[in-house]
Each structure stands twice: as structure tokens, then as C-alpha cells.
C-alpha positions as CSV (number, residue, x, y, z in Angstrom):
1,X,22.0,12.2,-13.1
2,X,23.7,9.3,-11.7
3,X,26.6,12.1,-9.8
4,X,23.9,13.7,-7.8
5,X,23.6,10.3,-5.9
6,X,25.6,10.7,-3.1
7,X,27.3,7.1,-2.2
8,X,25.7,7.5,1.4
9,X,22.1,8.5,0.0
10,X,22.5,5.6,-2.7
11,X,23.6,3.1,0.1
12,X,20.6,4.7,2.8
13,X,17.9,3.7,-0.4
14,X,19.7,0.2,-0.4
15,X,19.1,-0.1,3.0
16,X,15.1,1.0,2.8
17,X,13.0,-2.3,3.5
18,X,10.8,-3.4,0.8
19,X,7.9,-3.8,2.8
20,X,6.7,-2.1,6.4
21,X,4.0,-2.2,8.2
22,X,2.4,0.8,10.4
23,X,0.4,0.5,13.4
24,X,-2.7,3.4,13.2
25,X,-5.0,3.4,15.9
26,X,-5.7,-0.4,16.5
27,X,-5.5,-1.3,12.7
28,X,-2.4,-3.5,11.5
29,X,-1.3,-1.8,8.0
30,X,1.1,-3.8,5.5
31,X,2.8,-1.6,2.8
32,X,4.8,-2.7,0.1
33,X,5.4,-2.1,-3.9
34,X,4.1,-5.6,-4.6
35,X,4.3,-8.6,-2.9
36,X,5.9,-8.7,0.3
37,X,9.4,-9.7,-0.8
38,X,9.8,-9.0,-4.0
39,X,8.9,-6.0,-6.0
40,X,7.8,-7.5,-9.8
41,X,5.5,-9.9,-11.3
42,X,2.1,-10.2,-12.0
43,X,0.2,-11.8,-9.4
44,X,-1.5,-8.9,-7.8
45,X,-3.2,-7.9,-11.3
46,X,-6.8,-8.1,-10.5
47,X,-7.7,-11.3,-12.3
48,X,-5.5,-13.0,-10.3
49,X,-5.5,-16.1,-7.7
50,X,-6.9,-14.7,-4.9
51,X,-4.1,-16.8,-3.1
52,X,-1.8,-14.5,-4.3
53,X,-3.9,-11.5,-2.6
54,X,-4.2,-13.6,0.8
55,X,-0.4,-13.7,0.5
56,X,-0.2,-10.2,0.2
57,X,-2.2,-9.1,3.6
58,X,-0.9,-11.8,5.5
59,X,-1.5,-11.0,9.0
60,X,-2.5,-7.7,8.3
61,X,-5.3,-6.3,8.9
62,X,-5.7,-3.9,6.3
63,X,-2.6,-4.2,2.6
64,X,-1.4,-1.3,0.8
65,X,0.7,-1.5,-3.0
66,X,0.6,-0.3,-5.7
67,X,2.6,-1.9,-8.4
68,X,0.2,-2.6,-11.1
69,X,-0.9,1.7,-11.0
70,X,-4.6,0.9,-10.7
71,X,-7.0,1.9,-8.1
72,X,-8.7,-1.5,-6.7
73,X,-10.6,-1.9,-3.6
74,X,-10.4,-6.0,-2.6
75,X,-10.4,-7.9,0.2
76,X,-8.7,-11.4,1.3
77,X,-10.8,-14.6,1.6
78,X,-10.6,-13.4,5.7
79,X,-12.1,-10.2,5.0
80,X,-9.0,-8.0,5.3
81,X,-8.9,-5.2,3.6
82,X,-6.5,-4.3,0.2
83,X,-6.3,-1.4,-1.5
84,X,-4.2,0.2,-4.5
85,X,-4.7,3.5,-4.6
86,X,-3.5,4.0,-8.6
87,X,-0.9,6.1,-9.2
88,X,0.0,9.2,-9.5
89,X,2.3,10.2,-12.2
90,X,1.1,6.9,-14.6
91,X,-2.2,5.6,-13.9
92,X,-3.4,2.3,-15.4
93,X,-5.8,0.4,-16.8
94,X,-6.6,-2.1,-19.1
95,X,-10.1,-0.9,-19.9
96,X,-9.5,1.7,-22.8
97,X,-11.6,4.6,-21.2
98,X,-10.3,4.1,-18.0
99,X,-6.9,3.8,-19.7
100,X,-7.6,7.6,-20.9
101,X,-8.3,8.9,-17.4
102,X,-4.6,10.3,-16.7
103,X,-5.8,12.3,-14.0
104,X,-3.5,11.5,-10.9
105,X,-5.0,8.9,-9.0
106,X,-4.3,8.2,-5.4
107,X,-6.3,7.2,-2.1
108,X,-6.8,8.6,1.2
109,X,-7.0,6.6,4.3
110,X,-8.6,7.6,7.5
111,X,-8.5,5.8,10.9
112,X,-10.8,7.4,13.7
113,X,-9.3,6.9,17.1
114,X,-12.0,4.1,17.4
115,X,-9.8,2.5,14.5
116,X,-12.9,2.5,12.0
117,X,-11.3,3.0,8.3
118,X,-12.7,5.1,5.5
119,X,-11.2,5.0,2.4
120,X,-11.5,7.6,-0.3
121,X,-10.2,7.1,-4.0
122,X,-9.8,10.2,-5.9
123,X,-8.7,11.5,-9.6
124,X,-7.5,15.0,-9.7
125,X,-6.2,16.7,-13.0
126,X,-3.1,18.2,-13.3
127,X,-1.2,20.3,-15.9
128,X,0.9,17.6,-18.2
129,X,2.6,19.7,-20.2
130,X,4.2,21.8,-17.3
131,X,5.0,18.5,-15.7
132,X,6.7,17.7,-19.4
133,X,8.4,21.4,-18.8
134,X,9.5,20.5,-15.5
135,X,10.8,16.8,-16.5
136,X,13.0,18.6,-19.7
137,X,14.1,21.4,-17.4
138,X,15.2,19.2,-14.8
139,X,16.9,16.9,-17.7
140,X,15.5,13.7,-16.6
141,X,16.7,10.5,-17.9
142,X,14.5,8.8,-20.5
143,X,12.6,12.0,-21.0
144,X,11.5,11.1,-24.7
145,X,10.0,8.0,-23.0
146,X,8.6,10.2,-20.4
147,X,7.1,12.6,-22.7
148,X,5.6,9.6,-24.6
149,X,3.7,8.2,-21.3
150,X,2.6,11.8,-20.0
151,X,1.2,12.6,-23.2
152,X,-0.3,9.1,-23.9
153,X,-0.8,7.2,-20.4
154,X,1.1,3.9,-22.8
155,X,4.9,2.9,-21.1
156,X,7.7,1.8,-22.5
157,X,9.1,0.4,-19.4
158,X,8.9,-3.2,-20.6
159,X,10.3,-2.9,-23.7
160,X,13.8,-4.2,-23.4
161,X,14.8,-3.0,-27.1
162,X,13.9,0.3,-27.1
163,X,15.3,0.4,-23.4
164,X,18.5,-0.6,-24.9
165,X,18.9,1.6,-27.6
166,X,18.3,4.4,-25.4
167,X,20.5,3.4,-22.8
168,X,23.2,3.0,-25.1
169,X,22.3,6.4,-27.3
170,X,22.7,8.4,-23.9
171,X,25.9,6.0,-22.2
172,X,23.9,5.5,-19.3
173,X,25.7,1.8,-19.1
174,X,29.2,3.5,-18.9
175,X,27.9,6.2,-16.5
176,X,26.5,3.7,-14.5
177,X,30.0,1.5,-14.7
178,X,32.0,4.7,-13.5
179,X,29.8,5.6,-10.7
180,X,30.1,1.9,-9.4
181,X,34.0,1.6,-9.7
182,X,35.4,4.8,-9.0
């Protein structure tokens, strides 16, 4: 997979910013994966500081992320608005029913010209097993791992030993290695 990676597409992703922000109508919109610079840990999980939230909005009048896959309304200690709108291929939750919901899950903002803001959170189902097709036809890496989350909604993306062995059963580590140095 790694050869269909042009060097210049690979170097224009480096060069994407890991946060933005987007002007709409009057309203001030910050967008990022997670925090503002950095794009892991766990401080935006909802029973966090809300510290770590006021962080997140800054200055903005409205935050946008979506690292931790949940849909979550919130708001700073200012009243700014912050939303995750879920996700859409691997929805979480740590509430078990909610946790069996894999429905996509995403949001949609709307700005009048006034700059008054609705927000609507939807769940819409999709077919998972042609998605599994798809991902097996399109021979994407991991897809046993993939297979396992569609059909389950449970990741193995933090589990370092079963990463490993999979990495090193499909020589993605020397694939990666000889598309870095040649």
C-alpha cells in the first residue's frame, strides 16, 4: 500500500496543519483531531478536567474533534460551544448499549447568515459487510483487525502486541524501511 503514496502526496499530508480554524458567518470555528497541538491522549474523554476542554476552544467560539469517536455536545466554563460529532467508520462508547450502536455517527453544523448555530447529531446504518467486501477487495492493511472492529465496534489499535505480530507477519516494517530510503 505504502507504493501508492506518491513522495509529493506523502510530503503534502506532512505539510497539513494539525489544527485550523474556519471563519462561517461571524462564528470563530477551531478544528483539530484532539487537542490543539498534539493529536493523542486522553484529556478530552468526557470525564475529564474541564480545563482540558477550555484548552481545547481557546479563543474559539465554537471546537470541533473528534479523537475519542463519541458524539458529545459540551461547552467551556465561557459558554463556547464543543462538539464531537462520533465517528463514522468506528463509533465509541463506553456504555455497552451505546457501544453496540455501530451505526455511522456524525454531526451537521448549520450557521444562518445571522451566525445563529444549530447542530444536528445523527446515526445512520450502513451495510458492514459490503464495507468488509470493499476493505478485502481494496486489500487494506490490517484488514483482519478491520474485519474484527466492523463486525464488533471493539479496536485493536492499542494493542502493541498484536500490532507487532501483524506488522511483522505482513513486513510492513521493511516495506516501510524501503519506501523511506530508496
Amino acid at each position: 500500500m505504502v507504493e501508492r503514496l506518491s513522495p509529493a502526496h506523502f510530503q503534502a499530508l506532512v505539510k497539513q496543519p494539525i489544527a485550523t480554524s474556519r471563519m462561517v458567518n461571524g462564528l470563530d470555528f477551531g478544528l483539530s483531531h484532539n487537542q490543539p497541538e498534539r493529536s493523542t491522549g486522553h484529556d478530552l474523554y468526557p470525564n475529564q478536567a474541564e480545563t482540558h476542554f477550555n484548552h481545547l476552544v481557546g479563543h474559539h467560539d465554537v471546537a470541533v474533534y473528534g479523537h475519542i469517536h463519541q458524539q458529545l455536545p459540551g461547552t467551556s466554563d465561557q459558554g463556547q460551544l464543543i462538539i464531537n460529532p462520533g465517528a463514522i467508520g468506528q463509533p465509541y462508547s463506553p456504555y455497552a448499549k451505546f457501544m453496540a450502536d455501530q451505526r455511522a455517527h456524525y454531526a451537521i453544523l448549520t450557521v444562518t447568515d445571522a451566525g445563529q448555530l444549530s447542530v444536528d447529531f445523527r446515526k445512520v446504518s450502513y451495510d458492514i459487510s459490503q464495507e468488509i467486501a470493499r476493505a478485502k477487495q481494496q486489500e487494506l492493511p490490517y484488514f483482519d483487525l478491520y474485519r474484527h472492529l466492523r463486525q464488533t465496534g471493539f479496536t485493536s489499535t492499542h494493542d502493541k502486541a498484536l500490532l507487532s505480530r501483524g506488522n511483522a507477519a505482513q513486513g510492513y516494517p521493511q516495506e516501510v524501511q524501503a519506501y523511506f530510503h530508496h
